[in-house]
C-alpha positions in Angstrom: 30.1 11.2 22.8 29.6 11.2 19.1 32.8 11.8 17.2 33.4 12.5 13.4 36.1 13.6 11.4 36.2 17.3 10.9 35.8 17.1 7.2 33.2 14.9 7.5 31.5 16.7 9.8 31.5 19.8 8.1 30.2 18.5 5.0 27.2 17.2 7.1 26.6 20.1 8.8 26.3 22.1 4.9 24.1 19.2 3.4 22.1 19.8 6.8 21.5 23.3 6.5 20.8 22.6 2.9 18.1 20.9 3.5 16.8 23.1 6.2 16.6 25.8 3.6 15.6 24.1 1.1 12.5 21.9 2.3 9.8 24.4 2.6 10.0 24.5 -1.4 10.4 20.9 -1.7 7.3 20.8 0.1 5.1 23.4 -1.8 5.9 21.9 -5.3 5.1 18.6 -3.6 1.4 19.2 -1.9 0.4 21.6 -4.9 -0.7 21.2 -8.8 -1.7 24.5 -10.2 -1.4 26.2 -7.2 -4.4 24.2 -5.2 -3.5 21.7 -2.5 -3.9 18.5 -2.7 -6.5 17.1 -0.8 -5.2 14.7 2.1 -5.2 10.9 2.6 -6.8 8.8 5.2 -3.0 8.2 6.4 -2.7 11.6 6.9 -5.2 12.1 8.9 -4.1 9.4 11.5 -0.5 10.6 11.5 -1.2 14.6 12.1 -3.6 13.3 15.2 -0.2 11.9 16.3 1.8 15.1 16.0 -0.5 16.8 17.8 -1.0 14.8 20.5 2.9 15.2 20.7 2.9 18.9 20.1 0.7 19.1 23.0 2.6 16.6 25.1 2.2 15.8 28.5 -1.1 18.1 28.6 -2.5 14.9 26.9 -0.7 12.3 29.1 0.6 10.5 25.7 3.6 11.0 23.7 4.5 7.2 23.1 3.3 7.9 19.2 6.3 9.7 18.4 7.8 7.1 16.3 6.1 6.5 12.8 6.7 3.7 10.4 5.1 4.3 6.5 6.1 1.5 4.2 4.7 0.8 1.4 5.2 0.2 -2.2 6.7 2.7 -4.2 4.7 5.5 -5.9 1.6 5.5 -3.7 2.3 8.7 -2.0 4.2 8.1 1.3 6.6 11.2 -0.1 4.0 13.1 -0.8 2.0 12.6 3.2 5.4 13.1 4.6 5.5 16.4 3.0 2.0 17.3 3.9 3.0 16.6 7.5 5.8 19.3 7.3 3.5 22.0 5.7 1.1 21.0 9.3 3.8 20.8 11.3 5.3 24.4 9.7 2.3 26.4 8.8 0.0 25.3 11.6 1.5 24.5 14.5 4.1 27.1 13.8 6.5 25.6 14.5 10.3 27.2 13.3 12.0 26.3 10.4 15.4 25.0 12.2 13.3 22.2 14.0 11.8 20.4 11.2 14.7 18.5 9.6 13.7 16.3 6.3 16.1 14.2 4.1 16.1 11.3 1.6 18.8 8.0 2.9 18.5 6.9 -0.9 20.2 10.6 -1.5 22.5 10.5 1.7 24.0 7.2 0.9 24.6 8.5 -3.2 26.2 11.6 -2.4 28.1 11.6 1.1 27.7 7.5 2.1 26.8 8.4 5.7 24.0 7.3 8.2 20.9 8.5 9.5 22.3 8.0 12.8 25.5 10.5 11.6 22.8 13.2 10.1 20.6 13.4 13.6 23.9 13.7 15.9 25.5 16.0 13.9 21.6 17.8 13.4 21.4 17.9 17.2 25.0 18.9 18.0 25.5 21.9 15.3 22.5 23.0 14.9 20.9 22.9 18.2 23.5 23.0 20.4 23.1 19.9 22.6 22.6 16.4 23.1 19.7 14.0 22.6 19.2 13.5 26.4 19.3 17.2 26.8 16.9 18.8 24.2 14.5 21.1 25.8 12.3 21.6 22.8 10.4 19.3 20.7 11.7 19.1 17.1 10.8 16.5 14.3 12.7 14.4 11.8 11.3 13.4 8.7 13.1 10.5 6.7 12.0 9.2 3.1 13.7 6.3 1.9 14.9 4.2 5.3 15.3 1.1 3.7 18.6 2.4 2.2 19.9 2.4 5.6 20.1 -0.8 6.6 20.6 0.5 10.3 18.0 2.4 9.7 15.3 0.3 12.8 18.7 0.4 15.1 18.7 4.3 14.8 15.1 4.3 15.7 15.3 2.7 18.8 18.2 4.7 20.2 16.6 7.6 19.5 13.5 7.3 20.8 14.6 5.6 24.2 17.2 9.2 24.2 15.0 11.6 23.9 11.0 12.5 24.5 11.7 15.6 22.6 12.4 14.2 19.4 9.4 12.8 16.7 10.4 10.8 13.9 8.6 9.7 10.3 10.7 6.9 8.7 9.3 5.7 5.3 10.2 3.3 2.7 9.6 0.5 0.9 7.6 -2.7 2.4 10.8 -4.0 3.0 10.7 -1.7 6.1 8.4 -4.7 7.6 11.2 -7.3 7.5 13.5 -5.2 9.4 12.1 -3.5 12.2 13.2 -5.3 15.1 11.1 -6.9 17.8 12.5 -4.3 20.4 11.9 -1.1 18.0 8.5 -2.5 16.9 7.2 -2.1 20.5 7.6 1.2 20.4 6.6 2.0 16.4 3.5 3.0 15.1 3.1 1.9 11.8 0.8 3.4 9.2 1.4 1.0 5.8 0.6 3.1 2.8 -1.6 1.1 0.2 -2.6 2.3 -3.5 -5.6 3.8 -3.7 -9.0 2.3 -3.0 -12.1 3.9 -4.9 -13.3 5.8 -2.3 -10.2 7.5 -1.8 -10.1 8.1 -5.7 -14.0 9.6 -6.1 -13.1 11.6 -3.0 -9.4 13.4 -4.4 -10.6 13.2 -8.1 -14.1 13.8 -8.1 -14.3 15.7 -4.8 -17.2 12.7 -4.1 -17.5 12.0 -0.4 -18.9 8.0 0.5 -21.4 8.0 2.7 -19.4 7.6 6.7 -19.5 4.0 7.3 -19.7 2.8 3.8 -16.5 0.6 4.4 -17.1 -0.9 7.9 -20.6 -1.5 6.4 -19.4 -3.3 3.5 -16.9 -5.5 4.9 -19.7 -6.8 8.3 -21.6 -7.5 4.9 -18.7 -9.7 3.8 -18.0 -11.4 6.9 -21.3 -11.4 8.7 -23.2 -11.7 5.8 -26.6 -11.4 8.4 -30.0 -9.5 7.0 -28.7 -6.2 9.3 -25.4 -6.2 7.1 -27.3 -6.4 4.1 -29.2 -4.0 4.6 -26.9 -1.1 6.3 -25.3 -1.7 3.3 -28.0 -1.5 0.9 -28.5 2.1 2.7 -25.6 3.5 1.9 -25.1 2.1 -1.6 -28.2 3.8 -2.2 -27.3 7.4 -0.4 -24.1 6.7 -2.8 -25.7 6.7 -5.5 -28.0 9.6 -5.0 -24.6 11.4 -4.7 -23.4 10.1 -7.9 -25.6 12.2 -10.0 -24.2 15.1 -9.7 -21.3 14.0 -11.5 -21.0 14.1 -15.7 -20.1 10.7 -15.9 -21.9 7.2 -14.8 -20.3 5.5 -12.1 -19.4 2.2 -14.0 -17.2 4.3 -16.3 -15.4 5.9 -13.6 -15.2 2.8 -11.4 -13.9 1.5 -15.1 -11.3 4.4 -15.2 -10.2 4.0 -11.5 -10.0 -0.3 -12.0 -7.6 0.2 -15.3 -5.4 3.2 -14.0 -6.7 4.9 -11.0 -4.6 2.9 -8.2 -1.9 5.6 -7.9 -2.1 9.4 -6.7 0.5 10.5 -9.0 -2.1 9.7 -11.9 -5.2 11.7 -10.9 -4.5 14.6 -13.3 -2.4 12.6 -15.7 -3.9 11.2 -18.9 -4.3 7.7 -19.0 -1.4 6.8 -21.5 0.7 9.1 -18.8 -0.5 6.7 -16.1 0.8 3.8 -18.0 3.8 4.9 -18.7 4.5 6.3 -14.9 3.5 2.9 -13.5 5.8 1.6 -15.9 8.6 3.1 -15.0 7.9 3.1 -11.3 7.8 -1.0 -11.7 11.3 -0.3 -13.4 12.4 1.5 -10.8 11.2 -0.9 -8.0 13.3 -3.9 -9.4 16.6 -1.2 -9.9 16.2 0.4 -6.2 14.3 -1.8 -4.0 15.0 -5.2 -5.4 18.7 -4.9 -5.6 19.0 -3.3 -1.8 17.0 -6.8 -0.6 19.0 -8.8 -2.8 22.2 -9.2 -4.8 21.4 -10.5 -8.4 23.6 -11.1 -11.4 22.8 -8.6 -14.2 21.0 -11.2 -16.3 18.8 -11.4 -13.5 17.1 -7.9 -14.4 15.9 -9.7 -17.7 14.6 -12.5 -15.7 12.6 -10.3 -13.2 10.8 -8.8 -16.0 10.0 -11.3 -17.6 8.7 -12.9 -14.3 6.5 -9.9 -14.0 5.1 -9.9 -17.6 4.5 -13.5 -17.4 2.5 -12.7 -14.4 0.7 -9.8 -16.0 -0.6 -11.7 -18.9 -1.4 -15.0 -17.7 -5.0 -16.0 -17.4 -6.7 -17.0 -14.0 -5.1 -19.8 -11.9 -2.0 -20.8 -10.1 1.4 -20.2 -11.0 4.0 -23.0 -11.0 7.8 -22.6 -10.1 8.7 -25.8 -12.1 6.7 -24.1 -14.8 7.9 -21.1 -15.0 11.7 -22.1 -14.7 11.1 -24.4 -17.9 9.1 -21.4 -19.8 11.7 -18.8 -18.8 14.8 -21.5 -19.1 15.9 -20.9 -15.7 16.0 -22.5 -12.3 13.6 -23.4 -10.1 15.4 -22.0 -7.1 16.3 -18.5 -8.8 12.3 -18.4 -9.6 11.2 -18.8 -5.9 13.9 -16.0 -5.0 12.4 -13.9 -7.8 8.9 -13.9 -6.7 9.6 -13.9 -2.8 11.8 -10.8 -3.4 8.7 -9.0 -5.4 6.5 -10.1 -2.4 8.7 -8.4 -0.1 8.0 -5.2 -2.5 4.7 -5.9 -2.0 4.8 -5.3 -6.0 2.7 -8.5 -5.8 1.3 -11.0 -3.5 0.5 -14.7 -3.4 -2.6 -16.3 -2.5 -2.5 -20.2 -1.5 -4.3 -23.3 -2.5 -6.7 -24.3 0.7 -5.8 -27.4 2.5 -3.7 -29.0 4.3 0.2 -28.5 4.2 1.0 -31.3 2.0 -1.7 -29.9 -0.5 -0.3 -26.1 -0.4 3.3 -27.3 -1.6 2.0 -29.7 -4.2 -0.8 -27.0 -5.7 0.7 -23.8 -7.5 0.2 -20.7 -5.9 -1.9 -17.8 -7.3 0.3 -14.2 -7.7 -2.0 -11.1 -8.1 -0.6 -7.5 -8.4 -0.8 -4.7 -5.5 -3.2 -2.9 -7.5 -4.5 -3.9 -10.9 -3.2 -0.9 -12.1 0.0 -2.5 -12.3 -1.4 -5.3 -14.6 -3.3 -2.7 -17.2 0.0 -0.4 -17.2 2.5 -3.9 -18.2 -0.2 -5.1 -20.5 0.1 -1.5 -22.3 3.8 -1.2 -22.3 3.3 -5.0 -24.4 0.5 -3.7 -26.7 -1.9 -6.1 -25.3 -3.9 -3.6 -23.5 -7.9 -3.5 -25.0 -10.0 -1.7 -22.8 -13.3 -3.5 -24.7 -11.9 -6.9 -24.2 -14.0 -8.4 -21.3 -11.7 -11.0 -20.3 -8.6 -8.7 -19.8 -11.3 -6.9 -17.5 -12.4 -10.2 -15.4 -8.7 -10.7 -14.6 -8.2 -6.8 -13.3 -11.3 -7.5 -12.0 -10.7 -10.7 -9.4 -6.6 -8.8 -9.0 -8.9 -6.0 -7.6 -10.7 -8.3 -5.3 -7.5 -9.7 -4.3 -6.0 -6.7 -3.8 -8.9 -5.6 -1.2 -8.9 -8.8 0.4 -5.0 -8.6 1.5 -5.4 -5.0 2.2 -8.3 -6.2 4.5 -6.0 -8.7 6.2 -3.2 -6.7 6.5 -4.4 -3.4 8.2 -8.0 -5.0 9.7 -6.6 -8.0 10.7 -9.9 -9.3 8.5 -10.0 -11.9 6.8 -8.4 -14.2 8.6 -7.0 -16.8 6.0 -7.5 -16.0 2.0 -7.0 -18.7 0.0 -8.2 -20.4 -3.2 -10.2 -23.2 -3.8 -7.9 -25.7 -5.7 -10.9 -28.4 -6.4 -11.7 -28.5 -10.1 -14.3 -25.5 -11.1 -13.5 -24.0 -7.2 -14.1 -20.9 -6.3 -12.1 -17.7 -6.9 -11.4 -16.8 -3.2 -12.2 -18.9 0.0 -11.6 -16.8 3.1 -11.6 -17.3 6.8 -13.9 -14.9 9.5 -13.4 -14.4 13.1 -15.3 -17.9 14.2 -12.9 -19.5 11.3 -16.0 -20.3 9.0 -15.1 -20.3 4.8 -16.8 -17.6 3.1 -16.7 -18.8 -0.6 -16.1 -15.7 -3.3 -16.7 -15.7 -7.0 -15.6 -12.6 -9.1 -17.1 -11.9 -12.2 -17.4 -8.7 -14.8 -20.4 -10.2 -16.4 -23.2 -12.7 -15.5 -22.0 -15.6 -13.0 -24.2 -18.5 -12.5 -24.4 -19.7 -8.9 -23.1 -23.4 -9.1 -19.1 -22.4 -8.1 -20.5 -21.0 -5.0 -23.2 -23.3 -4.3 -20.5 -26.0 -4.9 -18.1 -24.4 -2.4 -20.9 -23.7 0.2 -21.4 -27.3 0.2 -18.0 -28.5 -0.4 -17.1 -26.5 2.9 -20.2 -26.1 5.1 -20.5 -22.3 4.6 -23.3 -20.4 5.7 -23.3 -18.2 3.0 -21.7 -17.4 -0.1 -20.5 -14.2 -2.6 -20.4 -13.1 -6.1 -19.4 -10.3 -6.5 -20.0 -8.8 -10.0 -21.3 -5.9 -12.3 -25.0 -6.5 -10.4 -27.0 -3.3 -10.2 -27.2 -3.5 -6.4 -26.8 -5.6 -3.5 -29.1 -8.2 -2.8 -29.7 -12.0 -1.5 -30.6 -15.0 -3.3 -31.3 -17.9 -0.6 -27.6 -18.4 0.6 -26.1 -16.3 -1.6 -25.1 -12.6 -1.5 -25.0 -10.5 -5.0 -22.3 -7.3 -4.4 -21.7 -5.2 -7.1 -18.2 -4.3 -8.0 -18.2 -1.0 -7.8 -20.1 -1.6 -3.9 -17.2 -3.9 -3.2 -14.8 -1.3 -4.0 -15.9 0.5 -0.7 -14.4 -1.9 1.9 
């Protein structure tokens, strides 16, 4: 049986029924600007299919999905789903106010230093009368901020082995990945939360929808790269752009917009020195919160972070050395490698290896791109270096965009298999892997790119095809090489 002192108990049981009270607000202010709703995310969707199905319950024969994972960088909305869910969960299934419990664990652990395990016993036991193994009604329990629980994938499995009647939301930061044990990840759905890509931008911000199939089109392009790719493709691009006249603006600008400061949610009705300065201080507040709870660093290791992350910001194309770092930065190599494996684990950035063989990936420098390019514009205009005319500065958002979509790709489609670069002098931007293992070589360019990288690389590697992908007016296939605009791209 669950015991806690009285006082503590009691003070639980009033920061409980706080929030009980309190959320439905929370939630309005959150899923509202101006009074209209914000329109809902592709996560959304997937995780309201899963309350449903567990509203409905055995009348569907499937209740396993009643244990939901969102991590995710912060800043790209998981909050914001998590209180869209309530509002469904509230105002359309009805269902009453006492069994939809929501709280923060970064707040919990500030203000009374307790558990998430401590909120839902006491939750269950004051407020419902019972025990987890004898709750007769469903109820739901929304948690923002795991990761400041470091018991937090423990909780989870106890729970839901307890008690069918209970479904639970856990989000944080990516961090959430590295802890979820093997036995709670059996039983977890996870739904990682990503910045936004641009269809997801046209569609809350312009109210634009892509054509259905646009993405699973554009990536068989990518990794088939057959003539019926192509031209499914070429199909929609052009159905896309019959839609896009309706709009005031041309597409190139607005892809422009979306590529420079369009990667978060919280920026669709901001300005874009606003955006800046919010991705700014939401990279500020990733190294205070979420870096510090993964690791323990001095105080003069802040400095060092940032520095880290401006260096990475402003350097031009190519690898990134830990030896050279450490000498530019005058620190060590070791505390480098801790830096930037910390930030992975953020996923504030990512790395991209040198193909080859082991041997070749420790001796090559690896390439470190930024979750969304977004990132990269807001650091470069915190440092004054931000020109929005300067071509180059736009190649390098550019190929981080690319990037970006690539490992997004990998990590929720399971495709590509392998993204690398090509380490051979003049190489390729990106070399990735497909299903039958074959190298697809990628160049990315804002303005003209000749063929000879690719052509190079299709040799080098015995590709069947290769891709540039750059600001072409449409998609379209020169002998073994495939021509995808940008702004096309963006759709996969």
């Amino acid at each position: 049986m669950f015991k806690m002192e009285e006082k503590d108990q009691e003070s639980l049981v009033k920061y409980i029924l706080a929030k009980l009270s309190e959320t439905p607000l929370l939630a309005k202010s959150n899923t509202q600007v101006n009074g209209i709703p914000l329109r809902h995310r592709r996560t959304y969707i997937r995780i309201k299919k899963h309350v449903d199905d567990f509203i409905m319950g055995e009348k569907l024969g499937n209740i396993e999905n009643r244990l939901i994972i969102l991590p995710g960088l912060r800043g790209v909305g998981k909050t914001t789903i998590l209180f869209q869910i309530y509002e469904h969960i509230r105002n359309v299934k009805n269902i009453s106010q006492d069994r939809v419990l929501y709280f923060s664990t970064d707040e919990l652990k500030a203000y009374l230093g307790k558990s998430i395990l401590d909120v839902i016993n006491v939750y269950i036991q004051n407020v419902h009368r019972t025990s987890l193994a004898a709750l007769d009604k469903e109820i739901f329990i929304l948690i923002d901020e795991s990761h400041f629980d470091h018991e937090w994938s423990q909780t989870a499995k106890i729970i839901f082995d307890q008690s069918k009647k209970v479904f639970l939301i856990f989000t944080g930061s990516s961090a959430l990945n590295l802890e979820l044990s093997v036995d709670t990840a059996r039983r977890t759905k996870k739904e990682t939360v990503f910045p936004l890509n641009f269809s997801e931008y046209l569609t809350l911000k312009y109210d634009l929808f892509p054509s259905k199939g646009m993405a699973q089109n554009v990536r068989e392009l990518i990794f088939k790269g057959d003539d019926e790719s192509i031209e499914s493709a070429s199909a929609n691009e052009n159905i896309l752009m019959r839609k896009t006249l309706s709009l005031n603006k041309r597409m190139d600008m607005i892809w422009e917009d979306f590529l420079c400061y369009g990667g978060f949610p919280f920026g669709l009705n901001m300005s874009q020195i606003e955006v800046h300065q919010r991705i700014f201080s939401m990279v500020d507040r990733v190294i205070e919160k979420d870096v510090f709870a993964l690791q323990s660093f001095n105080t003069d290791t802040r400095s060092d972070i940032t520095r880290i992350l401006t260096f990475l910001a402003l350097q031009t194309p190519g690898g990134t050395s830990d030896a050279k770092l450490a000498e530019r930065l005058k620190i060590s190599p070791a505390l480098v490698r801790t830096i930037l494996d910390i930030l992975e684990k953020t996923h504030l950035i990512f790395s991209i290896k040198p193909y080859g063989g082991a041997g070749k990936v420790i001796r090559k420098p690896w390439k470190y791109y930024f979750l969304s390019p977004s990132i990269n514009a807001a650091i470069r205009f915190k440092l004054g270096v931000y020109d929005i005319r300067n071509r180059e500065m736009l190649g390098v958002l550019a190929e981080n965009l690319v990037a970006s979509y690539l490992f997004r790709m990998m990590e929720t489609v399971n495709m590509p298999t392998g993204i690398f670069y090509d380490s051979e002098e003049g190489g390729a931007d990106f070399l990735i892997h497909n299903v039958k293992n074959s190298i697809i070589p990628i160049e990315v360019s804002i303005g003209d790119k000749n063929q000879e990288q690719v052509k190079a690389a299709i040799k080098r590697y015995g590709s069947d095809y290769g891709i540039i992908i750059s600001n072409t007016e449409k998609i379209r296939k020169d002998g073994n090489i495939i021509y995808l605009p940008l702004t096309t791209f963006s759709f996969g």
